[in-house]
Structures are given as structure tokens and as C-alpha cells.
C-alpha positions in Angstrom: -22.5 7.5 16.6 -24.9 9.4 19.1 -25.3 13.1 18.2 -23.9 13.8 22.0 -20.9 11.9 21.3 -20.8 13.5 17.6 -21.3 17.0 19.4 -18.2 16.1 21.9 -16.4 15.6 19.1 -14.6 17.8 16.9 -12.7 17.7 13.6 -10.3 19.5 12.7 -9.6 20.6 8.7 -8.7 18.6 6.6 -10.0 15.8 8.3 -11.9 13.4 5.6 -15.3 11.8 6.6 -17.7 9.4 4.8 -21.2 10.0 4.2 -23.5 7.1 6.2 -26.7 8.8 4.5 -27.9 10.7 1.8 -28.7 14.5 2.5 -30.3 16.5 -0.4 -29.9 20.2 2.0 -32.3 22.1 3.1 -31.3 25.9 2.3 -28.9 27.1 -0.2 -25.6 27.3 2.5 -26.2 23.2 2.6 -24.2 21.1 0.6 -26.2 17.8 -1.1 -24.2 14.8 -1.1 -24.8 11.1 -1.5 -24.2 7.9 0.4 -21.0 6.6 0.5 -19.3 10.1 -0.9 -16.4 11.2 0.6 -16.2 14.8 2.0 -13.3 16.8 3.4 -13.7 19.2 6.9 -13.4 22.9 5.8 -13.8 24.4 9.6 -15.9 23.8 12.4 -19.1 26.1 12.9 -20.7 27.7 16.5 -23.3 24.5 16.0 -21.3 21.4 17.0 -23.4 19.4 14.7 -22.7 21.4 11.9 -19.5 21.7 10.1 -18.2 23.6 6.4 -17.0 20.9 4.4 -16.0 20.2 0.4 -16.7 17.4 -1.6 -13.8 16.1 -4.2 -15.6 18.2 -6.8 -14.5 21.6 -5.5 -18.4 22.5 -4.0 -18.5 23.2 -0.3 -21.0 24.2 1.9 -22.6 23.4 5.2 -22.7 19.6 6.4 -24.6 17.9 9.3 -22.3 15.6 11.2 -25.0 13.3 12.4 -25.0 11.7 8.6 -20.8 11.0 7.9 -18.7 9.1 10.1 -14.9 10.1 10.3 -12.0 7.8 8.3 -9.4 6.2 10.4 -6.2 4.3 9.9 -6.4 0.8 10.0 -3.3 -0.2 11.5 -1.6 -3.7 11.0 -1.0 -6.4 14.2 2.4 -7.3 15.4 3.3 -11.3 14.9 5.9 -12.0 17.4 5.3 -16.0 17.0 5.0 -15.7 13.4 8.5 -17.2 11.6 8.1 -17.2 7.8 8.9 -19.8 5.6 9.8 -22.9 7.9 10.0 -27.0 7.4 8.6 -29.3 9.7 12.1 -30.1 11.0 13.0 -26.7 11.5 10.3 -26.0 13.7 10.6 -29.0 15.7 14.5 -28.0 16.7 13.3 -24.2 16.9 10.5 -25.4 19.8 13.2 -27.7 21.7 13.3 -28.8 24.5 9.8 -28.6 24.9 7.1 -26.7 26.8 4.0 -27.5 27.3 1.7 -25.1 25.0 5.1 -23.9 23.8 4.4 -22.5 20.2 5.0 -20.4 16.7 3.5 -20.6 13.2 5.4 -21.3 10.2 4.4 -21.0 5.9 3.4 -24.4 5.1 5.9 -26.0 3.2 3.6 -29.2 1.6 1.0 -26.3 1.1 2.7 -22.8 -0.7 0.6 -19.8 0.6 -0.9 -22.1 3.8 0.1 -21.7 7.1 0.6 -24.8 10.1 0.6 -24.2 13.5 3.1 -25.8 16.0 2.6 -26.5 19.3 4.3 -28.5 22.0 2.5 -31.3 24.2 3.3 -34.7 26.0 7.0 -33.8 24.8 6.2 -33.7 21.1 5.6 -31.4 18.2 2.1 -31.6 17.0 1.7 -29.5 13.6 -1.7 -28.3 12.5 -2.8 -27.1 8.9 -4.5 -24.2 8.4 -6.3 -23.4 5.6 -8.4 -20.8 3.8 -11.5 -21.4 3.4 -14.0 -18.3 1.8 -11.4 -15.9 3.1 -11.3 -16.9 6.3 -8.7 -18.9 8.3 -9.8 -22.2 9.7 -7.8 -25.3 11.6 -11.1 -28.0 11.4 -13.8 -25.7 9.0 -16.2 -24.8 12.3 -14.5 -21.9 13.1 -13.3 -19.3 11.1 -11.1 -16.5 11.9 -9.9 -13.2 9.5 -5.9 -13.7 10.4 -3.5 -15.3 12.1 -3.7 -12.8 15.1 -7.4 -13.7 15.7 -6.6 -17.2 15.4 -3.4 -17.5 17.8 -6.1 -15.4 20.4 -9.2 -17.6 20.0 -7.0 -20.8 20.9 -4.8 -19.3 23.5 -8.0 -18.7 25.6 -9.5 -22.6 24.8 -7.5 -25.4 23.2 -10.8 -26.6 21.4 -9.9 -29.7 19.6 -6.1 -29.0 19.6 -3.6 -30.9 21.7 -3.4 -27.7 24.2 -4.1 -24.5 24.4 -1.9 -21.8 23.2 0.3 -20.9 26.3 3.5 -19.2 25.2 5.1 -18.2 22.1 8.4 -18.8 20.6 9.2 -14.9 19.1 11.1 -14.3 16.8 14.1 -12.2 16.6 14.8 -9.3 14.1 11.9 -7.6 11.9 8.0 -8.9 12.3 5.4 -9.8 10.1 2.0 -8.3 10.9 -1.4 -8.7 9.9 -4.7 -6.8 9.4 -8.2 -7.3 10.8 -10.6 -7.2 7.9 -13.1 -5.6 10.5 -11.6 -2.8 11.2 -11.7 -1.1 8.1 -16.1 -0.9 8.6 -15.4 0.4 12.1 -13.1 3.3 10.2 -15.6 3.8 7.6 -13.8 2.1 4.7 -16.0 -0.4 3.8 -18.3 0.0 0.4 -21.2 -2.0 -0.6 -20.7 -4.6 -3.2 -23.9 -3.4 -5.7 -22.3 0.2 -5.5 -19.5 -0.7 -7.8 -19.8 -1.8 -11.1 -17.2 -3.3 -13.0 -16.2 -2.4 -16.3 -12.9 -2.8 -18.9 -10.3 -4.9 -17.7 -7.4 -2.5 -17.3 -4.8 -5.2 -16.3 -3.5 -7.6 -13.4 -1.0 -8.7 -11.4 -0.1 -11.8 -9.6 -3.5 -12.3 -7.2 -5.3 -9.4 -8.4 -6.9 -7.8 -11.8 -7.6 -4.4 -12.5 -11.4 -2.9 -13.9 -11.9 0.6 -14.6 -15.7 0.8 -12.8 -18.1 3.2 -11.5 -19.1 4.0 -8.3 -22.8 4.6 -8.8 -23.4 6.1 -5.6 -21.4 8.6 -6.2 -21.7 8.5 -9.5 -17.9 8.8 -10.2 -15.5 6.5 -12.0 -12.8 4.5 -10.1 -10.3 1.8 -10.5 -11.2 -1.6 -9.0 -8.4 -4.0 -7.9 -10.1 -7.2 -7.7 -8.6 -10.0 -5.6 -8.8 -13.3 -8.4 -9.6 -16.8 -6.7 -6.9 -17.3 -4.7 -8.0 -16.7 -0.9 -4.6 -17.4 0.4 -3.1 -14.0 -0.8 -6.4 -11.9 1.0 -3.9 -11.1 4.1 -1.5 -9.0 1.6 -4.5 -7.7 -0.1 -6.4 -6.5 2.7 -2.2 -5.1 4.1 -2.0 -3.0 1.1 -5.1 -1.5 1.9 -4.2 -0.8 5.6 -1.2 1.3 4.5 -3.5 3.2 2.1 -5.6 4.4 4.6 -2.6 6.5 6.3 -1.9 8.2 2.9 -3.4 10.8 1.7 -1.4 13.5 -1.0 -2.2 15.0 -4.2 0.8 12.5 -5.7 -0.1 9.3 -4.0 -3.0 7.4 -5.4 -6.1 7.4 -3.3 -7.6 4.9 -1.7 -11.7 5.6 -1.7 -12.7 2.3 0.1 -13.0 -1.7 0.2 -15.5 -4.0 -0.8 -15.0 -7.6 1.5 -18.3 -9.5 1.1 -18.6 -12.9 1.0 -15.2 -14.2 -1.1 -15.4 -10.6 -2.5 -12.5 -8.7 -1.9 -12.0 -5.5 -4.3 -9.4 -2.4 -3.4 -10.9 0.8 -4.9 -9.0 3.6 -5.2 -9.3 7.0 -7.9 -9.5 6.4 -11.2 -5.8 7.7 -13.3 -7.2 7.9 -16.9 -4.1 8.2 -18.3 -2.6 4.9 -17.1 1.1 4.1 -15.7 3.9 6.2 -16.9 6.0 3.7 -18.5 3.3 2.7 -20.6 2.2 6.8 -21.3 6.2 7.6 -21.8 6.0 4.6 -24.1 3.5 5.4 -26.3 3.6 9.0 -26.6 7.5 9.0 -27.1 9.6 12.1 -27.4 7.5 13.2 -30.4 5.0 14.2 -27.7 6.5 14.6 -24.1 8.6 17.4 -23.6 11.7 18.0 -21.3 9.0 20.1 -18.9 6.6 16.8 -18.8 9.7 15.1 -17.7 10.7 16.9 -15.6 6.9 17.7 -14.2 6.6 13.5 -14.0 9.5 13.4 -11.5 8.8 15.9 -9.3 5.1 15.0 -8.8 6.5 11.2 -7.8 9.4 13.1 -6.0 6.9 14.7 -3.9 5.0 11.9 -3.1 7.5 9.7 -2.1 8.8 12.7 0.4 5.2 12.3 1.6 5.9 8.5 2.4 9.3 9.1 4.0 8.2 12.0 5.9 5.5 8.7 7.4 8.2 6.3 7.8 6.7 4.6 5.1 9.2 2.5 2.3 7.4 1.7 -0.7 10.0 -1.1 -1.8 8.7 -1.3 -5.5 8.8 1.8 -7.1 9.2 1.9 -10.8 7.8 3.9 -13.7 5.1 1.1 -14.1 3.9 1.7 -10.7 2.9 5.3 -11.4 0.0 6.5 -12.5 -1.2 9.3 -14.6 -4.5 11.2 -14.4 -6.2 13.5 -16.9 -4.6 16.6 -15.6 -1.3 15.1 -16.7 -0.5 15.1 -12.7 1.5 11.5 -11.4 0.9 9.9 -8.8 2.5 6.9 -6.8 0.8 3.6 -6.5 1.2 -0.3 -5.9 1.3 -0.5 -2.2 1.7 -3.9 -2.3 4.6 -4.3 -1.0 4.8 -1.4 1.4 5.4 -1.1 5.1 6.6 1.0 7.9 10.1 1.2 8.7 9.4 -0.7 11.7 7.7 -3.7 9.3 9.4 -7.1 8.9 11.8 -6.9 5.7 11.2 -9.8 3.8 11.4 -8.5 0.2 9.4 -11.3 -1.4 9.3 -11.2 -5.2 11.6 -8.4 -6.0 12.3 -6.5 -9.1 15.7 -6.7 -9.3 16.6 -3.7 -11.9 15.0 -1.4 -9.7 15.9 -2.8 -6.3 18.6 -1.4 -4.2 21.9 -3.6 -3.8 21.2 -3.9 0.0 17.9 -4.4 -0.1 18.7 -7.5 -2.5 21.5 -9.0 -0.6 20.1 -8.1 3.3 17.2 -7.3 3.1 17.6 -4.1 4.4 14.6 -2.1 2.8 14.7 1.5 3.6 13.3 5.0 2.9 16.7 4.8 1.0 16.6 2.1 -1.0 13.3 3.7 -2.1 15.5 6.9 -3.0 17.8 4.2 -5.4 14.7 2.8 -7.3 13.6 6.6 -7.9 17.3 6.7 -9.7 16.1 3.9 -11.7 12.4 5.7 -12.3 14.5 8.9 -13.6 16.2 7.4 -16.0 13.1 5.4 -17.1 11.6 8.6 -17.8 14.7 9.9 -19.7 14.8 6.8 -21.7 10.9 7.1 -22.6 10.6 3.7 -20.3 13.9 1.7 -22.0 14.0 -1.3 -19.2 16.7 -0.8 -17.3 20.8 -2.1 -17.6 19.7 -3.0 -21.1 22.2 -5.9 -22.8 23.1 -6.9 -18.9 21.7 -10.5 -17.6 19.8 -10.2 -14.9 21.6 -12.5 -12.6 24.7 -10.3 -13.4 23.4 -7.0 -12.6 23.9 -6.5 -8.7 27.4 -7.7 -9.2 28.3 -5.1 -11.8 26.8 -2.4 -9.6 28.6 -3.1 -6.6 31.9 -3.6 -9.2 31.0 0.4 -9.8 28.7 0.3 -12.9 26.6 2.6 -13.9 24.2 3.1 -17.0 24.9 5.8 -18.8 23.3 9.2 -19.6 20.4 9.0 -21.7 20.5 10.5 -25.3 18.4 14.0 -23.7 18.7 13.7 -20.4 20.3 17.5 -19.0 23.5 16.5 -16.7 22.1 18.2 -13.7 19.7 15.2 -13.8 21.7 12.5 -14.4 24.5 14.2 -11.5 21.6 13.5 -9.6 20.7 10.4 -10.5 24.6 9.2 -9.8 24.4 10.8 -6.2 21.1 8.5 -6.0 23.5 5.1 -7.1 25.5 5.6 -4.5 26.6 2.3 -2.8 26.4 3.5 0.8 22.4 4.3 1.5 23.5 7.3 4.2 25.0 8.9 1.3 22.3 9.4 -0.9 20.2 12.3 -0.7 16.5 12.2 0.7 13.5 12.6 -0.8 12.7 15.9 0.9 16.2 17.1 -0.6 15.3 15.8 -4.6 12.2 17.1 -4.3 13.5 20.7 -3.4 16.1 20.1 -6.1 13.5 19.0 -8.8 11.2 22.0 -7.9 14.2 24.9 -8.1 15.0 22.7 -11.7 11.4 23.0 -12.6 11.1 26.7 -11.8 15.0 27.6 -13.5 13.5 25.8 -16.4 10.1 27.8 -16.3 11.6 31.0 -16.1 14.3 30.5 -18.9 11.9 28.8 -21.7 9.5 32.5 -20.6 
């Protein structure tokens, strides 16, 4: 950025920017930081080149603006001709009668986690495989593309080998799927440079991805790595979790610090929470060691943050005690964006955890800032169990069916009833009834404070 542009410019507080350069200072009002740290706007200055900023470990001082760049959202693509899982069949009936360049992509059925694309021409169906390929998307391994969007552009311009070009799409009706351009997150400052981060213990892993507590050696600071395994076909989720992370930012949400993407690299970074989830921490430490205050503390921190993500239109869709983290301060913080989206994102639930999933999120679908508020019922009384797995003694495949018959688990051995009255206004059938966020995190906070006061 040109310091003219830089100067016409101007940030506001709060606003966070990464550093492109090192900068040792040059009086004692400068503040030293290193390449790739990540700085937060205190105020403006009369110099326009100049601001007051604050680095994450509390030191401030003055900053030049030619050497940080700011962050910005990377926001995910709409996929209007995108249709989910689909056979070949399906398509062919869904595209008739025919139209010339007529089209829609579909999940590969004869490949899991491929994709074909199906195009009309001469009065046929002709169905093309595409395939990853070094994280990349390819139809014939000559030219790549980062996602489905880039692809459906490149070939609407110049059929290129294909039957015809891409001329109109068949949309689908209801919620969209979206994607993510992987380039976008340089040109918002996201990206981090591979021999910066150096992996260390294995701290666990999920279905694409593993977990290494590492260091940032630029910075000098210790962060969690989530590390894509070899399995390029699950890089578009990957690389949509991050997305959403770079719109969130609150002392109880895990923070994203940046990406690594090169070559088949693909690493999610975010803050390091020593501690580890809370299932495992209420697990191990038992009611020997927690306290009805660290309880309590526990759910109004991941109260607060998931007001955060409603107050963004954001619906978390798979929040559980084991997706919250706890860092040395004892402070807990929400995590696992995997499976988060805006409001206005398609609602396909995937793989679902069915204990903590709301009955109509299970049976429709219908994934809301509210269905988020019945898994934080299930998160409380994780925490008043000391992480018991939910509906214990019930069969899975039995449990939605004795909710919606009016079941509820019962109130744990020392949970206080004003909690668990809460957590049965939470269970409540009819999603418009159940309280927000906003409202149980004001409740948690006067519970907090009554509780404060009395044990003083």
C-alpha cells in the first residue's frame, strides 16, 4: 500500500492490523514489533502515518502505518448451481428438457468428497469429474482452480475442452452452499509463512485435521496449529472455517492469528488455550477441584461468546463442552468453527452430534441461533455433571424421540435449581420460546455477581 493511500486512510480503534515488516523504533514513544505480529489501533495521531497502537502483550506505543497492513473478512461465495449430494440420474431429470450450456454441479456419487459437473449439449447430459489435485480443483490436470466458484467462472467464459461452455445455471431452491477463495485471505493479511511455525506435541485430531501445539517464531509466541491431514478433498471446509474466523473477534471466542496455504500445506492457527477443552479440564480435575464459581465462571464466559455470534448472525451448530477451550487464566472460550455459518448459509447439518443437536435441526435441518441456545442446555449440564455424556442409559437412535415425547435429563447431583430452571426453558420444543443468548448471558452474570456477593 502506497503511503498516500495509507495516509487517505484511517483506522479507527480497535481495528487489528498485521505487521508486513520488522520495526525495532526509533525513540522511546515507538513501539518494536516483529514481522507477522499482530497489533491492535489505540487512536489515530495528527501524523496520518502514525498511529498509537498495542500489541497482544499489553505494551503500546507509537506505530508507523507504512509497515502493517489492515485484517479483513474473507467472506464466502454464493453457489446458486451448486446441489449437494446428487446421482447421475438425478441430475439428468433435474437438467430436462435440455438447454444448450444448461448446467449445475453435484457431490460425486462413484467418488465421496469429488465433485462432477453437468452440462447439457446436442440434447444430452455430459458429466465431468472433477478432482483435487495438490489442493486445487481440476476437470483435465492443466488447469487448476481454488473452488468451485473459480471453476464455474473460468469455463463460463471458454468451454476449453468441455462439450460447451457454461451458459446458464440450474439454481437451486432453498439454503446455498458457498465457497471461499484461498486468495483472499493474503490480500486481508491472513496469510503466514510456512518456516514461521513450528510444530510441536500432537494435541489431538479430528476427522481431516490434527492438532500441534507450535510456536510462532516470529513472534516468538506459542499457538495451536490445526493441520489439514492428506485428504485435499476436505480443503474447501477447512479453508470455510477459517473465513468465518476472520469476522470474530471476542475475549471468549478462540482467535484466529492466521493461515498457512503453501503448496499442499494447509494449517489453521489460532491462540494457544493451555488448559485444553472443558470436558476434558471438568473431567480431570472433578469436583475435588472446580468449584460452584468455576462453574458457573465456565458458562458465562461461553454464554458470552456465543451472544457475540448471535449478535453476528452467526450459528455455531456444534457446540458442546469438548468444543471449548480453556486458557491459563482459567478464562473459556468457544471454538470448532467447523461447522459454522451465517444465518443466511445453506443448512445442511452434515455429521451431527446428536446428544447435543437441537430436535429441529436434526429432523429439518433448520439450524438456528436457537438451536445453538439448545446445545448450550446440553453444555450446562455437561458442566454440572463434570462432563457425564449426555441422556446417559438412552440409545442414541432413541433419544430425539424421547425428547419430543417430553423427556428431560434430570438435575444433576449439585447443580442449584436456578440453573437447571434455566436449562429447562433452554429444552423447550418450540425454538421462539427459548431465551437468547443475550438474555442467559445477563442471567448468568446477575447469578455470578448474587453468588459473589453472598460467598463475601
Amino acid at each position: 500500500m502506497s503511503e498516500q493511500k495509507q495516509a487517505e486512510e484511517s483506522w479507527s480503534p480497535d481495528t487489528e492490523v498485521v505487521s508486513m515488516y520488522n520495526f525495532r523504533g526509533n525513540s522511546k514513544e515507538d513501539l518494536p514489533f516483529r514481522r507477522g505480529e499482530v497489533l491492535t489501533i489505540v487512536r489515530s495521531t495528527k501524523d496520518p502515518m502514525w498511529y498509537f497502537a498495542r500489541l497482544p502483550n499489553g505494551k503500546t506505543g507509537m506505530i508507523p502505518s507504512n509497515y502493517v497492513q489492515k485484517r479483513g473478512e474473507v467472506k464466502l461465495h454464493a453457489m446458486p448451481w451448486f446441489h449437494g449430494k446428487m446421482d447421475r440420474k438425478e441430475a439428468e431429470v433435474k437438467l430436462s428438457p435440455t438447454e444448450e450450456g444448461l448446467f449445475l454441479v453435484r457431490e460425486s456419487m462413484n467418488f465421496p468428497g469429488d465433485y462432477t459437473l453437468c452440462i447439457c449439449s446436442g440434447g444430452k447430459v455430459e458429466h465431468y469429474h472433477i478432482i483435487y489435485s495438490h489442493n486445487k480443483l481440476t476437470i483435465d490436470e492443466e488447469v487448476f482452480f481454488e473452488n468451485l466458484s473459480q471453476l464455474v467462472e473460468y469455463y463460463k467464459k471458454d468451454a476449453d475442452g468441455l462439450c460447451t461452455s457454461l451458459k446458464k445455471p440450474l439454481e437451486k431452491k432453498g439454503k446455498l452452499e458457498y465457497s471461499v477463495d484461498q486468495s483472499i485471505f493474503k490480500k486481508q493479511g491472513w496469510i503466514i509463512s510456512q518456516k514461521h511455525i513450528e510444530l510441536g506435541e500432537l494435541l489431538g485430531g479430528g476427522h481431516f485435521a490434527n492438532v500441534y501445539k507450535a510456536r510462532y517464531t516470529s513472534c516468538n509466541t506459542v499457538v495451536a496449529a490445526k493441520v489439514l491431514r492428506d485428504n485435499n478433498k476436505a480443503s474447501h471446509l477447512f479453508l470455510a472455517e477459517a473465513s468465518v474466523m476472520t469476522s470474530l473477534r471476542h475475549p471468549n471466542l478462540v482467535s484466529l492469528i492466521g493461515l498457512v496455504t503453501e503448496g499442499d500445506t494447509l494449517q489453521i492457527i489460532t491462540e494457544f488455550m493451555a488448559k485444553g477443552s472443558l470436558v476434558e479440564y471438568l473431567r480431570s480435575r472433578g469436583r475435588s477441584v472446580i468449584m460452584k464459581e468455576d462453574q458457573i465462571k465456565f458458562a458465562s464466559d461461553t454464554a458470552r461468546g456465543m451472544a457475540f455470534l448471535e449478535s453476528k448472525s452467526v450459528v455455531h451448530r456444534d457446540l458442546a463442552a469438548r468444543n471449548v477451550l480453556i486458557n491459563d487464566d482459567d478464562v473459556a472460550k468457544v471454538s470448532d468453527f467447523g461447522l459454522a455459518r451465517h444465518t443466511s448459509a445453506n443448512q445442511d447439518g452434515g455429521h451431527l452430534p446428536i446428544k447435543w443437536t437441537a430436535p429441529e435441526a436434526l429432523r429439518k435441518s433448520d439450524f438456528t441461533n436457537k438451536s445453538d441456545v439448545w446445545s448450550f442446555g446440553i453444555l450446562l449440564w455437561e458442566i454440572y455433571t463434570f462432563g457425564r455424556v449426555p441422556y446417559p442409559k438412552i440409545p442414541l437412535a432413541d433419544v430425539v424421540s424421547r425428547i419430543e415425547d417430553g423427556y428431560r435429563m434430570d438435575k444433576p447431583d449439585v447443580c442449584p435449581d436456578d440453573i437447571y430452571d434455566l436449562m429447562l426453558r433452554i429444552w423447550n420444543l418450540k425454538p421462539e420460546k427459548r431465551p437468547s443468548f443475550k438474555a442467559i448471558s445477563d442471567q448468568l452474570n446477575k447469578m455470578k455477581e448474587t453468588r459473589t456477593t453472598t460467598r463475601v
